[in-house]
C-alpha positions, 0 to 999 in steps of 0.5 A: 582767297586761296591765292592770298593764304599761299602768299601769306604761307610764303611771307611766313616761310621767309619770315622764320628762316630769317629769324633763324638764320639771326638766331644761329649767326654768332655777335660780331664783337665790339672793337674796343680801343687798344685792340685790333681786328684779330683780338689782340689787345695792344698795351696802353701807354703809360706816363708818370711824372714825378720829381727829386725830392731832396737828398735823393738820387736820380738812381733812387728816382728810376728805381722808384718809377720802375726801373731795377737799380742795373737798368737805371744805371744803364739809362744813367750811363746815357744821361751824360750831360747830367752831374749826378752830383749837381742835380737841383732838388725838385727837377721833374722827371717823367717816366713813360711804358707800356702798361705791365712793363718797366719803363722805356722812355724817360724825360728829364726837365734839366731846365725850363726850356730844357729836355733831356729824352732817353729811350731804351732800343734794342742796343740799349738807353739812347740820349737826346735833348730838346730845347723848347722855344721862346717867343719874344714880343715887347710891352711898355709900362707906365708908372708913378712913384708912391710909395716906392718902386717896387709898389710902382711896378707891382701897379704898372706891370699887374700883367706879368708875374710878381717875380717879372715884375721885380726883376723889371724893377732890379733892371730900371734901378741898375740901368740908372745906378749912376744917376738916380739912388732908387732908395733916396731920390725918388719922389711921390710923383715921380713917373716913368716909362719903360720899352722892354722886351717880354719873353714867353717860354715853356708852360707859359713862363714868363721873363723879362728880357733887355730893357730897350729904353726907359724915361723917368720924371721927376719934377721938370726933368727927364732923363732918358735911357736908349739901349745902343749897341756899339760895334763891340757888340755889347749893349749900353744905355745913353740919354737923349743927347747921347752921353752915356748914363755910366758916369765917375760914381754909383749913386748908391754903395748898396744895390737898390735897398730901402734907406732907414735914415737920411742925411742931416739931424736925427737922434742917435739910437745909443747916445740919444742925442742929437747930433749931426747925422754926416751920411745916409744909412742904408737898412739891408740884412747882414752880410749884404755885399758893399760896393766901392762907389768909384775907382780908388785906392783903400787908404783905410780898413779897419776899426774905427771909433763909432763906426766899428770895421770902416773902409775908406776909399779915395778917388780922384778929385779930391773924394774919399767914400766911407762904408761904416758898421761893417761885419767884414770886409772883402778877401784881399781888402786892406790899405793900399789896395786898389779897387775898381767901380762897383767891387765889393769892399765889404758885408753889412754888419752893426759893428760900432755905435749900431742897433741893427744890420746896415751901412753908414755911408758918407762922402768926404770932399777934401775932408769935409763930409759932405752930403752924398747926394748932391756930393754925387751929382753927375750930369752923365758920362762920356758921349757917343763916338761920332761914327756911332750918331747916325745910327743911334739917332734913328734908334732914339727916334724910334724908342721914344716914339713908342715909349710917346704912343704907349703912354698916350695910349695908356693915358687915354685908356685910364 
C-alpha cells in the first residue's frame, strides 16, 4: 500500500508542475494572412476597376482612383501611345496599390486584345502594352431563307453572338453582291452553307473572321463561292469552275437593304394611280450612301421631274444606271465625271414624287428601261490564270468536302 501512495504522490507532483508550466507559458500567436512571423502586417493589394465616362479626361479618372493631379500627369507622360483627345468614352481602367497608398500600377484597356501597363518605380511611371491572344477554329452553318437572311442566320448560327451573327450575314451578302441582290432575289426555300473562320478573344469575345467557302441554292442552282488567294497576296472568291463572283455590276446600288417595292405594276403613293412601275425601290434611312453599280461616266445630275436629285451613269455596252429621289449627291459628282465600281454617287433622300426616305433604281439598255434584274444577270467574271488551277482545284476539293460532311452531318443531327 505504501508503495502505491508514493507513486500516486509522484504522478500528482508531474501532474501540477505540468499544468503550471501551461499556465505560465504565453499563446503563441495565430499567423494571420498578410502577416509574417515577426508581427509584421504586410499591406493588402488593392485593385479598382472603373471606367471614362463621357466628356472626362483620363487625368480626371486617376484623380478620381487616387492619383494627385501631378502624379497623374507623370503617369500620363508614360502613356504615350494614348491621344488624350482620341480617347473612346467607356475605356476601362484598372487602378491597382497597396492598401493605404495611392495607386502604383494602372492598366489601360485601349482595345479588346489591347493592354496599356504603366508602374510607378523608384525612376518614375513606366510603360508597357500587352496583346492578348485569339485563338482561331472554323464552324459550318447551314440555313434556309424564310423570311429573309438576316432571320436565316439568327436560325443557323444561334452559337455565336447576335452581332457575329450579323456580321456573317454582311459577309455572305458582299461576297455574292455581284450575283445575287440579298434583298430581291432570295427565295423561301433558298438554302446555303457557309465555311468560316471563328475567332476567340478576350473575356470570351467572339468575332467572324474570312469566310472560306460558302454554297447557296435556289431552285436547281448553286452557286459556289471558294476563297483563293493569288500571288498578289489578296484573298477573292471564285465558283466551282473558277470564274471569279466579281463580274461588269453589283446587283444592287445599296449594300444589303430591305426593298419596299419591286419591279412591274403598283399604285403610286401621290398620284394614286396605277402605273408602270420602271425600277425597284430600295427602302434605307436618309443619307445612306449610294453606290455606281458599275464603272462610267455620269451623263446627268441634277433635277429631274418625278424622281427629284437623279444621277445617271453610263456604262459600256449600251447601260445607263438611274439612282432617284436623292437627298444629294456625292463631293466632286457632276456630268462628266468618271466613276468607278461601288463609289458613292450619292444619299438617299425622298426628293420628287416620294413619301419616305429611299432609292428609286432603275436600268436603261439603249434607252429602255429594263427590268434591273434580269437586265443584270451575270454568268460570272474572269476566270483563274492557268498556273493558279492546280493549287485552287486542291483548295475547292477540300472546301466543299467539308461544306459536304458538315451538312450531312447537321442534316443527320435535325
Amino acid at each position: 500500500m505504501s508503495g502505491w501512495r508514493a507513486r500516486l504522490g509522484v504522478y500528482t507532483a508531474v501532474a501540477l508542475l505540468t499544468w503550471g508550466a501551461i499556465a505560465v507559458m504565453r499563446p503563441i500567436p495565430e499567423k494571420r494572412a498578410g502577416e509574417v512571423l515577426t508581427g509584421v502586417r504586410t499591406p493588402t493589394w488593392l485593385e479598382h476597376v472603373d471606367s471614362l465616362s463621357r466628356g472626362e479626361t483620363l487625368s480626371g479618372l486617376l484623380s478620381r482612383g487616387g492619383l494627385s493631379s501631378e502624379e497623374a500627369s507623370r503617369a500620363l507622360d508614360a502613356a504615350s501611345v494614348i491621344d488624350p483627345r482620341r480617347v473612346p468614352a467607356g475605356m476601362r481602367v484598372t487602378l491597382g496599390g497597396h492598401e493605404g497608398s495611392s495607386p502604383s500600377k494602372i492598366v489601360f484597356q485601349l482595345a479588346i486584345d489591347r493592354l496599356l501597363h504603366l508602374t510607378k518605380t523608384d525612376s518614375g511611371w513606366v510603360g508597357r502594352e500587352e496583346r492578348l491572344p485569339w485563338t482561331t477554329d472554323t464552324l459550318v452553318v447551314r440555313g434556309e431563307i424564310a423570311r429573309s437572311l438576316y432571320d436565316a442566320f439568327d436560325d443557323a448560327a444561334s452559337s455565336l453572338p447576335p452581332g457575329a451573327r450579323a456580321e456573317l450575314a454582311w459577309t455572305v451578302a458582299d461576297i455574292y453582291e455581284y450575283r445575287l441582290d440579298m434583298s430581291r432575289d432570295l427565295q423561301p426555300g433558298d438554302a446555303f452553307t457557309v465555311l468560316f473562320e471563328r475567332e476567340l478573344g478576350p473575356r470570351g469575345v467572339v468575332r467572324v473572321g474570312r469566310v472560306l467557302a460558302a454554297d447557296y441554292t435556289s431552285g436547281r442552282t448553286t452557286i459556289d463561292a471558294i476563297r483563293y488567294e493569288g500571288s498578289d497576296g489578296k484573298g477573292r472568291y471564285y465558283d466551282a469552275t473558277g470564274k471569279s463572283l466579281q463580274a461588269m455590276f453589283l446587283r444592287a446600288p445599296v449594300e444589303f437593304r430591305r426593298i419596299s417595292s419591286v419591279f412591274g405594276m403598283r399604285r403610286h403613293p401621290i398620284l394614286g394611280v396605277w402605273r408602270a412601275h420602271r425600277g425597284t425601290d430600295y427602302a434605307a434611312s436618309s443619307g445612306t450612301p449610294v453606290r455606281s453599280i458599275g464603272d462610267g461616266i455620269v451623263v446627268h445630275a441634277g433635277r429631274m421631274r418625278g424622281y427629284g436629285n437623279v444621277v445617271d451613269v453610263r456604262h459600256a455596252n449600251g447601260f445607263v444606271s438611274r439612282y432617284g429621289h436623292l437627298r444629294g449627291f456625292a463631293r466632286g459628282v457632276r456630268s462628266g465625271t468618271r466613276v468607278a465600281i461601288g463609289e458613292t454617287v450619292g444619299y438617299v433622300g425622298m426628293t420628287g414624287l416620294a413619301t419616305a426616305p429611299h432609292l428609286h433604281f432603275e436600268v436603261l439598255v439603249r434607252g429602255v428601261q429594263q427590268n434591273p434584274r434580269t437586265a443584270l444577270a451575270s454568268t460570272g467574271g474572269a476566270p483563274l490564270a492557268s498556273a493558279d488551277r492546280p493549287a485552287f482545284d486542291r483548295m475547292r476539293e477540300t472546301y466543299l468536302g467539308m461544306l459536304q460532311r458538315a451538312s450531312t452531318q447537321l442534316s443527320d443531327s435535325n
